[in-house]
C-alpha angles and dihedrals in degrees: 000000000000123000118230136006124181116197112195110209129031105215127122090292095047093043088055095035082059096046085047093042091050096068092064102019119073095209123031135179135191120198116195116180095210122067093262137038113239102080108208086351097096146115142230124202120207130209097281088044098263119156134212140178123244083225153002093284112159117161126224138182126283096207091237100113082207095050088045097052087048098052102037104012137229136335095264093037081056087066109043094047107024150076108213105210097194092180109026104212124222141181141170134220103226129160092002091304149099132247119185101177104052130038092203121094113257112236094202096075094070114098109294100252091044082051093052094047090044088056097036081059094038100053086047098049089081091146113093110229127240088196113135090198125080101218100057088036094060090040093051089041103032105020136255088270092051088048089049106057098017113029104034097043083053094057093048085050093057109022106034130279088239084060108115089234093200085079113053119108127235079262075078088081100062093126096060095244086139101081109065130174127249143162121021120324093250086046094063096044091058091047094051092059079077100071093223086067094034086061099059110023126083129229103250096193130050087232092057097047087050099042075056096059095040085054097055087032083236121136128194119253128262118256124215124206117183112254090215123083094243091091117214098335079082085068092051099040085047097062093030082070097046093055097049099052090052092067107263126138118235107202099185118185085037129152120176110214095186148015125199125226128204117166091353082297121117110230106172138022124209122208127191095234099042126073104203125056130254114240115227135211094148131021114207103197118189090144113093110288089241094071094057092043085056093043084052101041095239125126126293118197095217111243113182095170110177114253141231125243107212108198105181113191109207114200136196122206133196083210129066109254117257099233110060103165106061134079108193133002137206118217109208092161105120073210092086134023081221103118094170148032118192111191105191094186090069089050097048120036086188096064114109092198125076092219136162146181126221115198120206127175128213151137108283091245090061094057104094085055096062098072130170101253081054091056100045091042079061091049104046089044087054084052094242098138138045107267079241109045115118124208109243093189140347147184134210117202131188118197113188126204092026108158125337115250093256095239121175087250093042088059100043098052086046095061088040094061091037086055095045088052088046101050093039107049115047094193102059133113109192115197116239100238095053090052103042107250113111130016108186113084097229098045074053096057095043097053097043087050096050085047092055099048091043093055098044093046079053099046 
């Protein structure tokens, strides 16, 4: 067995590199800058007890039977603990109207002769596009119609409308508004069996979708949502224990202000509130490269991106919800600054609340100008809740440095940072996300848990 293993950042993926780590290292530590491990995987509590999530964070299955068990547990623990959300349903406010059976905007709600332009320039874009940029890759898929009145309303929605929208990167589609629906339902079926069309229209019918699956012999993951009414955070507590019965340390409040090199191996850590050194056999890095190239006293190319405020309003009704299949929900309509509904009560059956969370992003100048009577009068006017519902208790959260706005400068100095840490320290495991290289959790997860048996296999 190995010595020591330091895993920096204690969200979903470090909690899980340190369970992993301890099965092979003696002494393992885990270092987390905030006051609690769990990242954006957290939950708030308002003042009837009612708990909500900082963000859309629904769990699903990796595939790897090992990683599963560790992250959700076994078969019995699953039931015990978990919601199993064999099919995660989605939907998307569009035109003034909702669509719960696609979260992809429907084209055939513009005005009918937008709608006929967008699909004369969509059927003859029949090229895929290498752009790395998102504006001239929807123009040269979708059309320069489609981009006009879906995609760049959208990217205003979500990345400012001061944002100079010719440089955002295709990481600007993270979301999957990309991908849109047009022509008839059977149309379209017929068209995404090209693949240039596959690639950016959407199924309109269940059957469709699941024709699709039996084709290619693929099936859709399986989603977890805690049966407790501590939302989330159960997750998180969950593997926080786990972690910490294994044997790992949890340093919480932590800043490391240095960390020591010998034969482009790190060999200690220094942190601000600990006198003594941590020795170092294996670095677990899920923190932005730039931090451990300062701590090290390599270069930095400097990346000041400009980040997104998140402010997420929970609410609390007296009245069921009137949507209880979904859910989540995108909200594509230019009508509203709203992104994304969570209703808990759909994912949890348990709850005893009919409860909800409205995401909204912004600059953090803008947040006094998002206020409660704005939201509701949204909701009410997307027909979530009852005209008479009234709201019992809320909370509005605003979560600041969210994500960067994903510029063309912004990436490249990211992967130049990620590649110096990488050819200069032998002994590192950056975390995909944090290096850019991945953005689903689970792609995250996969990727961190492949990295570490390969490098102890190797070691």
């Amino acid at each position: 067995m190995k010595n020591h293993a330091v895993v920096v950042g204690g969200g979903i993926c470090g909690l899980m590199a340190a369970l992993l780590l301890k099965r092979s290292f003696s002494d393992v530590t885990l270092i987390e800058q905030s006051a609690e491990v769990g990242g954006l995987f957290r939950s708030v509590k308002d003042e009837l007890g009612a708990y909500y999530d900082m963000g859309s964070h629904i769990p699903n299955e990796t595939g790897i039977a090992e990683l599963d068990e560790m992250l959700f547990g076994s078969n019995k623990e699953q039931l015990c603990t978990w919601n199993v959300i064999e099919k995660l349903k989605s939907g998307n406010y569009f035109g003034g109207e909702w669509d719960l059976n696609s979260p992809f905007a429907d084209s055939k709600k513009l005005d009918k002769q937008v709608y006929q332009q967008g699909c004369a320039e969509l059927i003859q874009s029949t090229a895929f596009s290498d752009s790395s940029l998102i504006l001239p890759f929807c123009k040269e898929t979708l059309g320069d119609t489609f981009t006009e009145h879906i995609v760049i309303p959208i990217l205003q929605k979500l990345y400012g409308r001061h944002t100079d929208l010719s440089s955002l990167t295709m990481g600007a589609g993270l979301f999957g508004f990309t991908r849109i629906l047009a022509f008839d339902a059977e149309v379209a079926d017929v068209l995404k069996q090209l693949p240039v069309f596959d690639a950016k229209l959407g199924y309109q019918t269940l059957a469709h979708f699941e024709a699709r699956q039996a084709r290619d012999c693929s099936s859709t993951p399986r989603y977890y949502y805690p049966k407790t009414d501590n939302g989330i955070q159960t997750w998180v507590s969950m593997l926080a224990e786990k972690v910490t019965d294994a044997g790992v340390n949890i340093l919480c409040e932590s800043k490391i202000t240095s960390l020591e090199m010998e034969n482009k191996k790190v060999k200690k850590v220094y942190l601000a509130n600990v006198t003594e050194a941590l020795p170092c056999d294996l670095l677990f890095w899920s923190a932005p490269p730039f931090i451990a190239l300062q701590a090290l006293g390599l270069p930095v190319v400097q990346n000041r991106p400009e980040l997104r405020t998140a402010i997420v309003f929970h609410f609390n009704f007296d009245k069921p919800l009137n949507n209880q299949e979904s859910h989540y929900l995108w909200v594509w309509d230019k009508g509203t600054d709203i992104f994304r509904l969570t209703l808990y009560p759909n994912l949890n059956p348990n709850s005893q609340f009919n409860t909800l969370s409205a995401e909204i992003l912004c600059k953090p100048d803008e947040v006094d100008e998002y206020t409660l009577d704005l939201v509701l009068s949204d909701l009410r006017e997307m027909k979530m809740i009852p005209e008479n519902a009234n709201c019992i208790s809320h909370i509005k959260q605003v979560i600041h440095n969210t994500f960067p706005v994903p510029t063309q400068s912004f990436e490249k100095n990211n992967e130049l940072n990620y590649q110096t840490l990488e050819s200069n320290v032998d002994n590192v495991i950056i975390s995909g996300r944090s290096g850019g290289k991945q953005w689903r959790q689970a792609d995250v997860l996969i990727a961190a848990y492949n990295e570490i048996l390969d490098y102890i296999s190797v070691g």
